[in-house]
N, C-alpha and C positions, 0 to 999 in steps of 0.2 A: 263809377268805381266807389267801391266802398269806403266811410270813413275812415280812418284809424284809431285804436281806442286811445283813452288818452294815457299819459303817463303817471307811471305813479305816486311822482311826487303833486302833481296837478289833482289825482283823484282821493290822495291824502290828506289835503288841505281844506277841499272840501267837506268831507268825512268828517274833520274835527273843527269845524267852524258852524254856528247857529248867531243867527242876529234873533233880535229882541225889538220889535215894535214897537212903540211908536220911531226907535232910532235906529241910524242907517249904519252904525258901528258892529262888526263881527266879534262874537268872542270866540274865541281858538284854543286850541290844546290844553293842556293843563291850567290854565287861568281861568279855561270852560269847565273843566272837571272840578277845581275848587268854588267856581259859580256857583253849578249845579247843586252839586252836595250843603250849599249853605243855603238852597230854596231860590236863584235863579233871581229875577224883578223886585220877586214877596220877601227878600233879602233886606239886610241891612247895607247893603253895597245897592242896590235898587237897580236901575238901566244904567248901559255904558255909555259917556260920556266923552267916549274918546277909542279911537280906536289903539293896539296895541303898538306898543315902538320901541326904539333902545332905547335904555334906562340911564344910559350916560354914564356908565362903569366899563363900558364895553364887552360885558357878559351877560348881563339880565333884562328883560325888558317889561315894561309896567303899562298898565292898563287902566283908565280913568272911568269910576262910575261913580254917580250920583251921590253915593254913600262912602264913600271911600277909594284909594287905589290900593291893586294888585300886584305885587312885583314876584316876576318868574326868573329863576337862571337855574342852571340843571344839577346845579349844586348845593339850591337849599328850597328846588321845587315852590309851590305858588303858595303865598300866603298874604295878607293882608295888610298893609304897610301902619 
């Protein structure tokens, strides 16, 4: 019997997540989009350091890299704390 494809929230998640090597940390959605556009590793934020989590506001969640951290909530989008 054949698989079933997966779901969308499942194949979303992937879609918008890229790890960075030498570390086993995922960067994801919009914290990945402000990654990218600031040059990724060769960044002043450099490799992630941490993977993403709640921010402890209960709306936004931050992200630890080498160079600095990133704090996301959908209300003032990713920027560089």
């Amino acid at each position: 019997m054949a698989q079933p494809a997966p779901t969308a929230p499942q194949a979303t998640a992937a879609a918008t997540c890229q790890s960075y090597w030498p570390t086993p940390y995922p960067v994801c959605g919009a914290i990945l989009d402000l990654y990218k556009s600031l040059g990724g590793p060769s960044s002043t934020l450099s490799y992630p350091k941490s993977s993403e989590a709640p921010a402890g506001d209960g709306i936004g969640t931050r992200q630890a890299f080498l160079g600095g951290t990133v704090y996301y909530s959908p209300t003032t989008g990713a920027y560089i704390e």
